[in-house]
Residue frames relative to the residue before (quaternion, step in Angstrom):
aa qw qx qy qz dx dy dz
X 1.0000 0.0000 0.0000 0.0000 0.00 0.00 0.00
X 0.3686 -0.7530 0.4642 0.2855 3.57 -0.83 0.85
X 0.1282 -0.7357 0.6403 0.1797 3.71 -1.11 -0.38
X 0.1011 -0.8044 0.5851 -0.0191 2.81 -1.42 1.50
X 0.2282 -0.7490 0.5997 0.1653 3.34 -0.88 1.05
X 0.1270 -0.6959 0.6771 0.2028 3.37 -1.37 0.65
X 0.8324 0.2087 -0.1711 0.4840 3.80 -1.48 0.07
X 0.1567 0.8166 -0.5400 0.1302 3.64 1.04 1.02
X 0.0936 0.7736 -0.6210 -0.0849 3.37 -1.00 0.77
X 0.8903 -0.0254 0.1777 0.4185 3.74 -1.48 -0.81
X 0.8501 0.0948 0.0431 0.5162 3.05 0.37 -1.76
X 0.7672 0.0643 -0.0267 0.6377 3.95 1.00 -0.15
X 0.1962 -0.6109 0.7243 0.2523 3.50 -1.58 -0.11
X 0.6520 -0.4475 0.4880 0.3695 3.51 -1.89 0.73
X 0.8735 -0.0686 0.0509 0.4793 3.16 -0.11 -0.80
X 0.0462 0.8201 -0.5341 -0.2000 3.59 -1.34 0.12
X 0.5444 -0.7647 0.3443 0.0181 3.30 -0.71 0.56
X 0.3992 0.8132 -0.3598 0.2236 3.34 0.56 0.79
X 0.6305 0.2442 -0.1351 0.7243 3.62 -0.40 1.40
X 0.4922 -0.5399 0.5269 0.4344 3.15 -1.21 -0.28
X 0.6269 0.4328 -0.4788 0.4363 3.83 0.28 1.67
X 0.3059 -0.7893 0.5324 -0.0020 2.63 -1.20 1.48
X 0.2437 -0.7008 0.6598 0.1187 3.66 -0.82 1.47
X 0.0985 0.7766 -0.5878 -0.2042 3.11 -1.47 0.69
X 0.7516 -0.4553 0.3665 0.3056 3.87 -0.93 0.60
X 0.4421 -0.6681 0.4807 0.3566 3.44 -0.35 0.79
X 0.3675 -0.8184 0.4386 -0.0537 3.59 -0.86 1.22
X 0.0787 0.9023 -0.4216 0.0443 3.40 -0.20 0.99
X 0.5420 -0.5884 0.3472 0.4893 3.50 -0.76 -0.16
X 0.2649 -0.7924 0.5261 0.1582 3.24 -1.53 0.29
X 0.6164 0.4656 -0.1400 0.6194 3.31 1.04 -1.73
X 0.8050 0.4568 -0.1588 0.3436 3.96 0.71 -1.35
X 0.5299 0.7107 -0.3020 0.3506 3.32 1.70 -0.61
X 0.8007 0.2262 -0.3117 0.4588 3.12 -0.68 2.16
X 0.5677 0.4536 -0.4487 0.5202 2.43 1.94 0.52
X 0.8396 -0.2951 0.1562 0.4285 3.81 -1.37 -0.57
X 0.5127 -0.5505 0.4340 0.4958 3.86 -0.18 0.49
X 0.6967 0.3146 -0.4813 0.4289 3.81 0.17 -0.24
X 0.7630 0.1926 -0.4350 0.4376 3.60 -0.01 -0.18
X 0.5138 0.4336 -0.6128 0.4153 3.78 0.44 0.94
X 0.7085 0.5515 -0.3319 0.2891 3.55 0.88 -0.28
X 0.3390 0.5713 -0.4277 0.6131 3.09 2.35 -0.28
X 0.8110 0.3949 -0.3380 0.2687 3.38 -0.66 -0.94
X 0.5963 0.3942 -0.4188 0.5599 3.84 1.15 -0.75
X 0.7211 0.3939 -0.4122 0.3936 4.07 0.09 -0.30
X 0.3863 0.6241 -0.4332 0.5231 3.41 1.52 0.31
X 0.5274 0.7117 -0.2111 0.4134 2.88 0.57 -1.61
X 0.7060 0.4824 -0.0571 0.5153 3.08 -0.52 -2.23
X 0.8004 0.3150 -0.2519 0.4435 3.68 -0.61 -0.77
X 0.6256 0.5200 -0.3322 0.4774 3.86 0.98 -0.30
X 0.6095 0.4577 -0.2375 0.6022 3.53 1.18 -1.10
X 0.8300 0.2119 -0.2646 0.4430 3.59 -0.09 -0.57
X 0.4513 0.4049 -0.5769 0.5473 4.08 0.78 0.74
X 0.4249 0.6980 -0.4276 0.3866 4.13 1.18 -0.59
X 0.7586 0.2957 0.0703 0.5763 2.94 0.55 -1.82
X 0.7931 -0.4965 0.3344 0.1121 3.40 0.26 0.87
X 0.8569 0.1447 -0.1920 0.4559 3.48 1.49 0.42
X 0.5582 -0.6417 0.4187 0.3183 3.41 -0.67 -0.37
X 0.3676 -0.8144 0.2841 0.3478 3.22 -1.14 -0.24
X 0.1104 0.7696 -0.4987 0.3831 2.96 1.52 1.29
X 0.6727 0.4471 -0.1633 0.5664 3.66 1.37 -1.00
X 0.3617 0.7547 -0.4865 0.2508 3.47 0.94 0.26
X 0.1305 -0.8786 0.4452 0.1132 3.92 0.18 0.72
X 0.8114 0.1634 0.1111 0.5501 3.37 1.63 -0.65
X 0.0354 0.8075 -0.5788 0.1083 3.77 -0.19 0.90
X 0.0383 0.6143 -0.7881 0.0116 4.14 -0.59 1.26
X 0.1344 -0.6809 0.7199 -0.0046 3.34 -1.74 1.46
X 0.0374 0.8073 -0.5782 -0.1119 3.14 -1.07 0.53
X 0.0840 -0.8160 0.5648 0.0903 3.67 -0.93 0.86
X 0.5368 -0.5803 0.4119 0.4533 3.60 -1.21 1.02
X 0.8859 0.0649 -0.1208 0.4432 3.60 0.64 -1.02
X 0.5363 -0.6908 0.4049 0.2669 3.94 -0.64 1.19
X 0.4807 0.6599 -0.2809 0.5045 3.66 1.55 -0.26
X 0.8232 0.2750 -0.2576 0.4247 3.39 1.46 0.09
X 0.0734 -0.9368 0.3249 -0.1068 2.73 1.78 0.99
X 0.6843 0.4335 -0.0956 0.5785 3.05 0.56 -2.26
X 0.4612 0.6820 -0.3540 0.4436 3.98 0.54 -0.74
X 0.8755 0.1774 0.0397 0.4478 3.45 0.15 -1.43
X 0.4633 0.5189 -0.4396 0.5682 3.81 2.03 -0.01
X 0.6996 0.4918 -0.3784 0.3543 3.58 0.53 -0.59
X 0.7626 0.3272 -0.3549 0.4306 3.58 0.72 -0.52
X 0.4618 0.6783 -0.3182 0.4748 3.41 1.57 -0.11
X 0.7006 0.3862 -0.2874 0.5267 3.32 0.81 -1.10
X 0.4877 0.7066 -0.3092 0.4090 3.90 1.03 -0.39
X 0.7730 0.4200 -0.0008 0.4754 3.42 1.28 -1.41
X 0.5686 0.5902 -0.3679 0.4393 3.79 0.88 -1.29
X 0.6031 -0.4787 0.5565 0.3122 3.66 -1.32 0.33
X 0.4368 -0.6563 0.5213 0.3266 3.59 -0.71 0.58
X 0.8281 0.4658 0.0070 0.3120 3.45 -0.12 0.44
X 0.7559 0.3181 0.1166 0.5602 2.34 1.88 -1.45
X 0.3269 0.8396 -0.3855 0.1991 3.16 1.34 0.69
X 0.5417 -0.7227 0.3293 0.2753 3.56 -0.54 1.25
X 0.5024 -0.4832 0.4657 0.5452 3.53 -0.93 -0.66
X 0.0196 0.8557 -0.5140 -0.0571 3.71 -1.05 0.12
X 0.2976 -0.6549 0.6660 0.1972 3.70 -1.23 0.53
X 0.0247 -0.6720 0.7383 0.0524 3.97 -1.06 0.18
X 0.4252 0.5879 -0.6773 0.1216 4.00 -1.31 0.45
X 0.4799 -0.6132 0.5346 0.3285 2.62 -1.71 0.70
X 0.0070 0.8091 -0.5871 0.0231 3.32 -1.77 0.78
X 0.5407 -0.4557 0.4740 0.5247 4.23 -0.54 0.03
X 0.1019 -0.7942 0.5813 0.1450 3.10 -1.25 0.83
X 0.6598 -0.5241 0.1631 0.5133 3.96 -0.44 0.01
X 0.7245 0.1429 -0.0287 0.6737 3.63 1.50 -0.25
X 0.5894 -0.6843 0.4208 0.0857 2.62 -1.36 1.71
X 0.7638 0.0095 -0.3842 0.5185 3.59 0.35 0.46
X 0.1079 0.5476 -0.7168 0.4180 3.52 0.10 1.95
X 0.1966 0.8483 -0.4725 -0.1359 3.30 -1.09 0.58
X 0.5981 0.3462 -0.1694 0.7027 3.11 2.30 0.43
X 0.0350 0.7670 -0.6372 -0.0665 3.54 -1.46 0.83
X 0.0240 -0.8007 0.5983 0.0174 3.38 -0.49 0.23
X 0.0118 0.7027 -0.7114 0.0075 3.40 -1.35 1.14
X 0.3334 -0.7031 0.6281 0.0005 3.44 -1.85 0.93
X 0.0105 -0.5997 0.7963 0.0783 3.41 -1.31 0.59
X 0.2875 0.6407 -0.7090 -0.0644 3.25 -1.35 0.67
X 0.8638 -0.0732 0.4205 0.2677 2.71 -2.23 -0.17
X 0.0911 -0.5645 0.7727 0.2757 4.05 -1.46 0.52
């Protein structure tokens, strides 16, 4: 079976591809970082939906979703724009906790396995 890596860089690629599953990289903000966890969570499901049409799917095929947030107090914060986005129907399995991310004004990551 081949593997394909898309947005490969140094230390990781966005996504990789192997089989008909697609890993994606724990996702953060960039343009949004330092701002409120909901409009970083728009931008990483931006994000997230760009990499996995990359790779050939959607997130209707999303099979898995580990979030992580610096502060669990913004749970409801980041369910609402989450719950906005998810396939109807199709909602994946998921983990959410809060943990340290690699930069202070990160305040959401989010990685995906789905489905091609």
């Amino acid at each position: 079976m081949t593997i394909q890596r898309f947005k490969p860089g140094p230390r990781m690629s966005g996504a990789v591809v192997h089989g008909n599953t697609v890993y994606l990289a724990g996702q953060v903000a960039e343009k949004t970082a330092g701002q409120s966890v909901t409009e970083q969570t728009k931008e990483i499901l931006a994000k997230i939906d760009g990499l996995l049409a990359e790779a050939g799917t959607d997130k209707s095929k999303a099979l898995m979703a580990n979030i992580w947030l610096t502060d669990i107090g913004t749970f409801q914060e980041m369910n609402a724009v989450w719950d906005a986005w998810v396939s109807a129907g199709n909602s994946p399995a998921r983990a959410t906790v809060e943990a340290k991310l690699a930069s202070a004004p990160l305040k959401v990551e989010i990685a995906i396995i789905a489905a091609k």
